[in-house]
RODO-2510 file (C-alpha; in nm, 4 decimals, decimal comma):
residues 385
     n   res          X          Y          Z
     1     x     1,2613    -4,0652    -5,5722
     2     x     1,4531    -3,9841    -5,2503
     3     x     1,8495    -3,9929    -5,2785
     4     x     1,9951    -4,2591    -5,1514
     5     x     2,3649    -4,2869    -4,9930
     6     x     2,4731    -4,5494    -5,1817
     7     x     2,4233    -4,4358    -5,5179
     8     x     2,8270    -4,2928    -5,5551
     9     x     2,9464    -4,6146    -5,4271
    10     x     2,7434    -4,8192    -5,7160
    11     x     2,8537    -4,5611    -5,9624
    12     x     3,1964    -4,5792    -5,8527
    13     x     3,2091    -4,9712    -5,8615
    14     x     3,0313    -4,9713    -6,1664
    15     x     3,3434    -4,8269    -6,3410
    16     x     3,6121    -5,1557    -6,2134
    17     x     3,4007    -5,4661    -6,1512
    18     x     3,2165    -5,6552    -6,4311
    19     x     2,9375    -5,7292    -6,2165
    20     x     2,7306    -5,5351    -5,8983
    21     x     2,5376    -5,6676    -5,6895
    22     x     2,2802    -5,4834    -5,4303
    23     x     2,1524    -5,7310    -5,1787
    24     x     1,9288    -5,6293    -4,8675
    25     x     1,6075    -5,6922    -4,7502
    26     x     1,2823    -5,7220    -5,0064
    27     x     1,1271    -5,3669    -5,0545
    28     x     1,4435    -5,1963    -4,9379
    29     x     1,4350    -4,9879    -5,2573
    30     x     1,6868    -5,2129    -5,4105
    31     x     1,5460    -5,2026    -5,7520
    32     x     1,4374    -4,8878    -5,7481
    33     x     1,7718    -4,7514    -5,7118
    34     x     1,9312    -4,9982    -5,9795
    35     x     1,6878    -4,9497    -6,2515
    36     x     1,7695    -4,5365    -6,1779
    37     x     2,1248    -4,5623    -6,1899
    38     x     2,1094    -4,7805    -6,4950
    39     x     1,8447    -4,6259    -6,6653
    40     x     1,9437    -4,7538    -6,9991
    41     x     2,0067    -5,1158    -6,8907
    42     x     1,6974    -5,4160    -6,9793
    43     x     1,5496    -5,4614    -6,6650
    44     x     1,4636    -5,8816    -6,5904
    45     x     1,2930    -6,0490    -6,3197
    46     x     1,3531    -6,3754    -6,1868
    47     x     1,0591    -6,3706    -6,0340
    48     x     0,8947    -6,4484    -6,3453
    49     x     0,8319    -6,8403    -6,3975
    50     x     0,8583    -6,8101    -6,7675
    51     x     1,2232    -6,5861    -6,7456
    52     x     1,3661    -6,8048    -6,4947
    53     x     1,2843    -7,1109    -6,6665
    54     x     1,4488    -6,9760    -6,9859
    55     x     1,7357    -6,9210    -6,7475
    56     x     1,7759    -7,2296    -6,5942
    57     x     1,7042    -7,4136    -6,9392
    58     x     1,9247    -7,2574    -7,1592
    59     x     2,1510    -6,9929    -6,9840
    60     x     2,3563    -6,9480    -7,3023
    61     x     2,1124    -6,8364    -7,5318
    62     x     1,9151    -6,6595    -7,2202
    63     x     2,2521    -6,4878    -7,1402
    64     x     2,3150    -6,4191    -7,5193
    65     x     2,0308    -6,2159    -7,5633
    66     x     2,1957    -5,9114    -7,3859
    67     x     2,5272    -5,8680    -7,4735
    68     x     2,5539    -5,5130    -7,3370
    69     x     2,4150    -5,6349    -6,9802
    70     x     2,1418    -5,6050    -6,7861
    71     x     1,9641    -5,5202    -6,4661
    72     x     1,9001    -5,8929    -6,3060
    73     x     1,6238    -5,8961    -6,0035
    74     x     1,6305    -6,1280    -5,7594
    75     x     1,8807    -6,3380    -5,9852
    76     x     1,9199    -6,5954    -5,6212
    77     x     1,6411    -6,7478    -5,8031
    78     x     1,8765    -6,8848    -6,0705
    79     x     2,1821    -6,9207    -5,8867
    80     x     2,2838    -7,1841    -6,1696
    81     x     2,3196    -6,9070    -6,4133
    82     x     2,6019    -6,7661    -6,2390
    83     x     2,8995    -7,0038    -6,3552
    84     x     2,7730    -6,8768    -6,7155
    85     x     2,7810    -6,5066    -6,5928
    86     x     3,1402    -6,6042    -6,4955
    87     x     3,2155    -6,6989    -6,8654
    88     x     3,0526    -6,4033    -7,0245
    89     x     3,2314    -6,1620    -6,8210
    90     x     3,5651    -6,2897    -6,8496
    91     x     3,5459    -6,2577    -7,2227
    92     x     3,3634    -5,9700    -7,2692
    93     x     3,5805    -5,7963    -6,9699
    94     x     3,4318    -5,5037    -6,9823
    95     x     3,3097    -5,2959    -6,6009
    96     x     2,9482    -5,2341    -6,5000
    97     x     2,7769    -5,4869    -6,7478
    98     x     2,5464    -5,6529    -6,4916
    99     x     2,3853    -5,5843    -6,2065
   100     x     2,2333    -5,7733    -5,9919
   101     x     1,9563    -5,7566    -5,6687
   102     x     1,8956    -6,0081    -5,4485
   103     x     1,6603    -6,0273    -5,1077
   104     x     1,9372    -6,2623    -4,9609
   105     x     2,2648    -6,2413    -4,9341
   106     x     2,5151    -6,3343    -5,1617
   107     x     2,7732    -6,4124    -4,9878
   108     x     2,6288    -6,6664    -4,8145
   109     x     2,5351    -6,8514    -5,1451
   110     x     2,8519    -7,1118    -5,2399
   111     x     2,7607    -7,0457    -5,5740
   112     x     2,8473    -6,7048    -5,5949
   113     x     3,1677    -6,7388    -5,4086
   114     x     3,2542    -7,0441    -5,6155
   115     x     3,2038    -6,8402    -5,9859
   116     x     3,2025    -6,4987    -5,9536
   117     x     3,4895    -6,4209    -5,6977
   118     x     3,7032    -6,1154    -5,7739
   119     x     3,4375    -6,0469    -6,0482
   120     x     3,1420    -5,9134    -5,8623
   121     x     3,1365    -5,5858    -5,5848
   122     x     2,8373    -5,6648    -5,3198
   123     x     2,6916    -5,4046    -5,1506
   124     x     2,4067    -5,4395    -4,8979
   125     x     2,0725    -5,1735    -4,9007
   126     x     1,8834    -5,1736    -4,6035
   127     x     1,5886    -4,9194    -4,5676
   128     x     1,5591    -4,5859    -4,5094
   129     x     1,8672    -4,4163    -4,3149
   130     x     1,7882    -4,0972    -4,1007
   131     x     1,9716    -3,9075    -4,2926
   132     x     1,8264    -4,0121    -4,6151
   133     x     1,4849    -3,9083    -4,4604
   134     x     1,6330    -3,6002    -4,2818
   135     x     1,7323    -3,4718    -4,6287
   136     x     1,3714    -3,5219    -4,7939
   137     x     1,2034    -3,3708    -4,5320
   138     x     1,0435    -3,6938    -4,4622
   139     x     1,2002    -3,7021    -4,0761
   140     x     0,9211    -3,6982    -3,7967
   141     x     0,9767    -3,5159    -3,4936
   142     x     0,9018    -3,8230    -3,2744
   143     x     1,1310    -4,0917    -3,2460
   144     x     0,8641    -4,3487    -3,0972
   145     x     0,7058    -4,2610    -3,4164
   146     x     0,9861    -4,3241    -3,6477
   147     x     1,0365    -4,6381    -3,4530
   148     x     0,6419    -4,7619    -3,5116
   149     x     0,6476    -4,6456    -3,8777
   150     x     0,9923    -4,8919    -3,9296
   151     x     1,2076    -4,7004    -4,2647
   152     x     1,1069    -4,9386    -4,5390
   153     x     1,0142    -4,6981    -4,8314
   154     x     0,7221    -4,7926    -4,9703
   155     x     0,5677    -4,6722    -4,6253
   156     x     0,6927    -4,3449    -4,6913
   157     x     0,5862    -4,3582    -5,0874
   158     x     0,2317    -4,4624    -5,0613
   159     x     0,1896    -4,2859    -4,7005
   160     x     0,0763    -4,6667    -4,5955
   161     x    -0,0754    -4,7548    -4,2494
   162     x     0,2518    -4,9530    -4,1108
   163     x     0,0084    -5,1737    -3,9045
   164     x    -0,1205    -5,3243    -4,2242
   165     x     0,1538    -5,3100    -4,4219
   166     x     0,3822    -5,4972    -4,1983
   167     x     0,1453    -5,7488    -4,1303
   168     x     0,1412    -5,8319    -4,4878
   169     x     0,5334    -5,7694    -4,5425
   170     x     0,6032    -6,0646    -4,3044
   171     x     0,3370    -6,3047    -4,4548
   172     x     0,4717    -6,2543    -4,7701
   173     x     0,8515    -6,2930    -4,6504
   174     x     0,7068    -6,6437    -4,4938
   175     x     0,5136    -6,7718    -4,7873
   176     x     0,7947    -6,6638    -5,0317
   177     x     1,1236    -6,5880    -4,9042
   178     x     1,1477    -6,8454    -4,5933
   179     x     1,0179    -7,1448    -4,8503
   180     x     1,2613    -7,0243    -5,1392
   181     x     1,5686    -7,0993    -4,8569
   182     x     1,4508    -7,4243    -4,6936
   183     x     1,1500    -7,6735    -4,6743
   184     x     0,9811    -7,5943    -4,3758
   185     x     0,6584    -7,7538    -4,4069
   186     x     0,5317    -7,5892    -4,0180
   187     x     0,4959    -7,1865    -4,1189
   188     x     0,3454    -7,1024    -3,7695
   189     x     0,5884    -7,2443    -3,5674
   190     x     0,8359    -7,0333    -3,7817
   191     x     0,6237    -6,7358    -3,7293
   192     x     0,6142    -6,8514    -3,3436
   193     x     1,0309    -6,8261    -3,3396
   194     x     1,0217    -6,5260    -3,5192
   195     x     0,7972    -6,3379    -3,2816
   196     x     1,0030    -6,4849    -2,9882
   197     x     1,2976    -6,3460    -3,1553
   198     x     1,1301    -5,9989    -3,1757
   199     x     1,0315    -6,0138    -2,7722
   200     x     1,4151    -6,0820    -2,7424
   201     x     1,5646    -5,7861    -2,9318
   202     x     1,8675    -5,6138    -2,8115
   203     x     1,8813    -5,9235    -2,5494
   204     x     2,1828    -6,2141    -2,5876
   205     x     2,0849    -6,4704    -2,7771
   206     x     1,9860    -6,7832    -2,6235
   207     x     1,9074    -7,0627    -2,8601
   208     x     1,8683    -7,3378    -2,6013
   209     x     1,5741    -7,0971    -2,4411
   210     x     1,4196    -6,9946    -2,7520
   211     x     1,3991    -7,3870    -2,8575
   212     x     1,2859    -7,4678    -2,5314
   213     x     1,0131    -7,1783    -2,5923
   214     x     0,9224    -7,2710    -2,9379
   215     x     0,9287    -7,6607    -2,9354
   216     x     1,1603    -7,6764    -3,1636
   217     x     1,5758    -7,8591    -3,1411
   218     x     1,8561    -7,6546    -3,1229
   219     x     1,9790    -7,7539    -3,4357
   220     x     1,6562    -7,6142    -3,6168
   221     x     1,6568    -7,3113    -3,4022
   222     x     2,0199    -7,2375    -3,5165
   223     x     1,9441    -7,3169    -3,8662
   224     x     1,6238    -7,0920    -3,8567
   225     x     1,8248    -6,7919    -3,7190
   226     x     2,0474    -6,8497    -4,0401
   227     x     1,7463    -6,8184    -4,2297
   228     x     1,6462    -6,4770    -4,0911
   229     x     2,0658    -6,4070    -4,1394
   230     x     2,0067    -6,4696    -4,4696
   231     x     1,7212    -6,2740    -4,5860
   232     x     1,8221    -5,9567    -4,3664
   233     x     1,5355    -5,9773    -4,1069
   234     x     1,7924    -5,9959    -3,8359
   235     x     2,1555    -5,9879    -3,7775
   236     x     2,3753    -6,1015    -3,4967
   237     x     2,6052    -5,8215    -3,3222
   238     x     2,8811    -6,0296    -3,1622
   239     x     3,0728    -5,9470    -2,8704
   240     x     3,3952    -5,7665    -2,8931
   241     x     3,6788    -6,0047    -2,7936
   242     x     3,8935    -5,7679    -2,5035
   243     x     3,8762    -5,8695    -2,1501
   244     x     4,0976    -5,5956    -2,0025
   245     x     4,1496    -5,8566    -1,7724
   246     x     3,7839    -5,9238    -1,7272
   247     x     3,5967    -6,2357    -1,8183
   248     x     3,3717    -6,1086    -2,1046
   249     x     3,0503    -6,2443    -2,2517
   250     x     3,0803    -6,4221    -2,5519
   251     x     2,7336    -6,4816    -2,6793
   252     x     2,5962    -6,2434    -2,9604
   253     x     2,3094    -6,0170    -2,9150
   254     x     2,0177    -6,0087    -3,1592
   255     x     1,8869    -5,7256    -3,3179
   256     x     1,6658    -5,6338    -3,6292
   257     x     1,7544    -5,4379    -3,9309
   258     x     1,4284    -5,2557    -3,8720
   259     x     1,1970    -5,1504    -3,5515
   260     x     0,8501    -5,1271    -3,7975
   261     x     0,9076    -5,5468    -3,8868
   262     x     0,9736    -5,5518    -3,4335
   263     x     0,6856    -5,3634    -3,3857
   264     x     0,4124    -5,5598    -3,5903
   265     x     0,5654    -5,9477    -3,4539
   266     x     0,5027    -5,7566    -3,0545
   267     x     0,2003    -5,6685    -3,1985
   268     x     0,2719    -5,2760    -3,1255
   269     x    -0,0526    -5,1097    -3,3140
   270     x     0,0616    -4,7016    -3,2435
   271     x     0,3459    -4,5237    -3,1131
   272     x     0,1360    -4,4538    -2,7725
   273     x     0,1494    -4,8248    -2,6920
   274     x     0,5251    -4,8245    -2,8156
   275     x     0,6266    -4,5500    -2,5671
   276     x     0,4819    -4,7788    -2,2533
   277     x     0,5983    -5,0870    -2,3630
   278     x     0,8630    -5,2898    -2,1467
   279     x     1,0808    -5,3396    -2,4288
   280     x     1,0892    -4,9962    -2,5178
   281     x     1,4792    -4,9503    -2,4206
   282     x     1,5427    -5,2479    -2,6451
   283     x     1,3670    -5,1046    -2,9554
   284     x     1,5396    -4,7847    -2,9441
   285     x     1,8795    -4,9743    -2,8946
   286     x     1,8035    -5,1829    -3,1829
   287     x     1,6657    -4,8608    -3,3736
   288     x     1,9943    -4,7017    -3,3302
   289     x     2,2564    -4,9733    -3,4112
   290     x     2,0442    -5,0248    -3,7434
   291     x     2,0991    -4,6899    -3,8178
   292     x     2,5083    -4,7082    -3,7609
   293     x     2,4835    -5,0133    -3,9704
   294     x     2,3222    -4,8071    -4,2140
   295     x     2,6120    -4,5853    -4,2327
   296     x     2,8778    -4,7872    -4,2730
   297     x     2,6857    -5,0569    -4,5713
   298     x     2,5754    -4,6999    -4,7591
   299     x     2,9588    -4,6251    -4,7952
   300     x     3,0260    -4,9838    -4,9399
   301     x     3,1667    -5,0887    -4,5662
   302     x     3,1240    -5,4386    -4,4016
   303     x     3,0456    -5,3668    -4,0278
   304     x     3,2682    -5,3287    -3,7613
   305     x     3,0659    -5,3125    -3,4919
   306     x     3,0620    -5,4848    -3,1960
   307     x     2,9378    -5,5008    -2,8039
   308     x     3,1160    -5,5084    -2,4820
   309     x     3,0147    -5,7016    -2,1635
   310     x     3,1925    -5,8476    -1,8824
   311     x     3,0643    -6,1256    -1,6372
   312     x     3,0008    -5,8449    -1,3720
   313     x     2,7130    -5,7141    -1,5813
   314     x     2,9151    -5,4040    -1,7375
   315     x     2,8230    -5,3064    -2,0854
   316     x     2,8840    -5,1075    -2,3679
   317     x     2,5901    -5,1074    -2,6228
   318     x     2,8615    -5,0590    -2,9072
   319     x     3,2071    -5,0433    -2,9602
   320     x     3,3036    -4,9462    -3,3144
   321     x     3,6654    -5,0717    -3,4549
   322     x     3,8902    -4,8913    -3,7006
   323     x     4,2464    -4,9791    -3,7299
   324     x     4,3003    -5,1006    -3,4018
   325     x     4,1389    -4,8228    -3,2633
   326     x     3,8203    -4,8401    -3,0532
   327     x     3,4913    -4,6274    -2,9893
   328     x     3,2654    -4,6819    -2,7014
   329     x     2,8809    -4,5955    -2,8234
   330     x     2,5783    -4,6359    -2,5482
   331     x     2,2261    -4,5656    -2,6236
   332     x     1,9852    -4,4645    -2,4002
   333     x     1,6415    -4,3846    -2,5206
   334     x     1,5677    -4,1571    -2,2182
   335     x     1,5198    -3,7763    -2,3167
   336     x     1,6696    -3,6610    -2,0524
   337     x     2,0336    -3,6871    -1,9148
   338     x     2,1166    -3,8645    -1,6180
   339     x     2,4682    -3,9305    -1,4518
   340     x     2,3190    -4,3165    -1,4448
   341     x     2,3428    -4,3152    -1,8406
   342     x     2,7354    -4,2427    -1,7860
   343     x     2,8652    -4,4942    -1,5592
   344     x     2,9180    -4,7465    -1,8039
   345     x     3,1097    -4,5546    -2,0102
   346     x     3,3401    -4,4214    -1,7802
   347     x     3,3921    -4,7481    -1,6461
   348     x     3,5063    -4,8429    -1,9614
   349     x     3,7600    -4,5523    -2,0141
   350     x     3,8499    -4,6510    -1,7009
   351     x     3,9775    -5,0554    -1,7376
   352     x     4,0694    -5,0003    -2,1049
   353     x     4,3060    -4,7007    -2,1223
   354     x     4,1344    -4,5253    -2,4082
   355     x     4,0329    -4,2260    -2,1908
   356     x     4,1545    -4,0037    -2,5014
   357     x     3,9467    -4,1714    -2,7900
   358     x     3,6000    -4,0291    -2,8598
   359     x     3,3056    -4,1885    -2,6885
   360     x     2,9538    -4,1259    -2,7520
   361     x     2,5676    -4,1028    -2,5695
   362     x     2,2847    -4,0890    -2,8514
   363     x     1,9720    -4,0484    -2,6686
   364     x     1,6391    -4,0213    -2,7067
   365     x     1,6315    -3,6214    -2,6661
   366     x     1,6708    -3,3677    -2,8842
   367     x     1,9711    -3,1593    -2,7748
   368     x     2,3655    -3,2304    -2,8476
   369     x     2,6209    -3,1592    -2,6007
   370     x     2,9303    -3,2491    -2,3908
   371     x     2,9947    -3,3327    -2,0894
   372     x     3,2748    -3,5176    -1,9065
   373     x     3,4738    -3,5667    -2,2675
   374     x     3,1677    -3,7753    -2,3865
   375     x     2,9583    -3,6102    -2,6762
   376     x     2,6113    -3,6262    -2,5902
   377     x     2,3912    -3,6711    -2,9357
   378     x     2,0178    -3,6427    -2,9877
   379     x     1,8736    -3,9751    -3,2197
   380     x     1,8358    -3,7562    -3,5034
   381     x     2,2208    -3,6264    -3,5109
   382     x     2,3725    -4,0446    -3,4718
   383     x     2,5951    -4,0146    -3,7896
   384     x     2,9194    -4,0554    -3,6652
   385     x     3,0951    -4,3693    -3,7635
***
């Protein structure tokens, strides 16, 4: 099993909260990871009819049955069960008694927030991080490879052919995960908004045009981008709220938590079509931020990362926020340096007065340097924040 970053912080929750809970995307390696940390811990799916009916029927005598705790997967199956949980908990009081995994995210279910606040520590799993490959030896030596092949792990595990296993990875999240959320009784035209959502990555998002596109209202296009929220398909990078006396954009952008689930809805079949294909720019971009996100949920961090565009058409890819203080990140997937890939950068320095505060380039090359105050990092050296 490959290491993963996040193990210390379960560990370490384990030890004050009652309950954990490791949400991310399906076949992130989410119960993997649990069932190794807690090796001595039953191990239940709710993805079994005949367990989640127990559940649902009779939560105290389900419940009852392990009164040392238990590994609970995909427990947003039964999100009934959890104002019993609460009960159970509070009297037992003991830390690290259940954990649970869920393929959407918790804190978006009222339930949770309603019964188990203060009780439960949430931490988010996405794939593979660079570094988590880098470590394993598992790291190609082309990034428009990496990019194709996505991070999920079972890729890696089974050496699978990405073409075939995406394919089937977003069937399944349609047939299973999309239906589990909401009733949508038209599948393709959710596919259709999906795949216009991939041709739109690293873009601002534009709901009235992707309706418009897709046939579909506004409302439902808003709603189904909630969806994908939800399940961890994509995620909305919003705009960082400083005009330094500029008028700033103040739609999000869209991105996916991984390229491999981009490439397959493009229809990308090998990294040779991926390295001439228009969108190319935006697939590295997205590649990259997913990895930064990466870094801060794999210390137990919410994000705090944002982007930066004025009205003139400036733009900083990212701009990362700790205690007040701000760093500039752009990405250029170029492998070689250009005095082009600088200018917004140092126009930034420039309006906001931060000319002292680190600011970054991550590329697509290979080699790390500085120039001009601005560290210059290859793709495969992008753990910074």
């Amino acid at each position: 099993m490959i290491e993963r970053e996040l193990s210390g912080k379960i560990k370490s929750l384990a030890k004050k909260m009652p309950i954990i809970a490791i949400v991310g995307p399906r076949q992130s390696g989410k119960t993997t990871l649990a069932k190794a940390l807690f090796k001595t811990k039953p191990y239940i799916s709710f993805e079994n009819t005949d367990v989640r009916g127990h559940a649902l029927n009779d939560p105290r005598d389900f419940l009852g049955r392990y009164p040392k705790g238990a590994i609970f997967d995909e427990v947003q199956r039964a999100p009934e069960l959890f104002s019993y949980l609460q009960g159970v908990v509070d009297e037992e009081d003991k830390p690290g008694m259940f954990i649970l995994t869920g393929s959407q995210h918790f804190l978006l279910l009222e339930k949770v927030t309603q019964s188990l606040a203060g009780r439960v520590g949430i931490l988010e799993l996405l794939p593979f991080s660079l570094q988590e490959l880098s470590k394993s030896k598992l790291l190609e030596d082309s990034v428009d490879e990496v990019i194709f092949k996505g991070l999920y792990p079972r890729i890696y595990d089974k050496n699978l052919n990405p073409v075939d296993w995406y394919a089937d990875y977003i069937e399944a999240y349609l047939e299973r995960d999309v239906r589990q959320i909401t009733n949508i009784k038209d599948l393709s035209t959710f596919k259709k908004f999906l795949s216009l959502c991939a041709g739109r990555v690293g873009q601002l998002l534009n709901l009235s045009s992707l309706a418009v596109e897709c046939g579909i209202t506004h409302t439902t296009a808003r709603d189904w981008i909630s969806i994908l929220e939800a399940s961890f398909i994509v995620y909305l990078l919003q705009p960082h709220h400083k005009n330094f006396n500029k008028r700033v954009v103040k739609m999000p952008k869209i991105y996916f938590y991984d390229t491999g689930v981009v490439c397959s809805l493009l229809n990308i079949e090998n990294k040779e079509q991926l390295f001439t294909y228009p969108l190319r720019g935006n697939i590295f971009e997205a590649f990259i931020m997913s990895e930064l996100l990466k870094q801060r949920f794999n210390k137990g961090l919410k994000s705090n990362l944002y982007f930066w565009r004025d009205k003139t058409g400036h733009e900083i890819d990212c701009i990362a926020e700790s205690a007040g203080n701000l760093t500039p990140i752009e990405i250029k997937s170029g492998k070689t340096i250009n005095n082009e890939m600088f200018k917004n950068l140092e126009y930034w320095k420039k309006i906001s007065g931060k000319i002292k505060n680190d600011s970054y380039l991550i590329y697509g090359g290979s080699n790390n340097h500085k120039r001009n105050g601005i560290n210059i990092l290859s793709w495969k050296d992008c753990n910074i924040l």
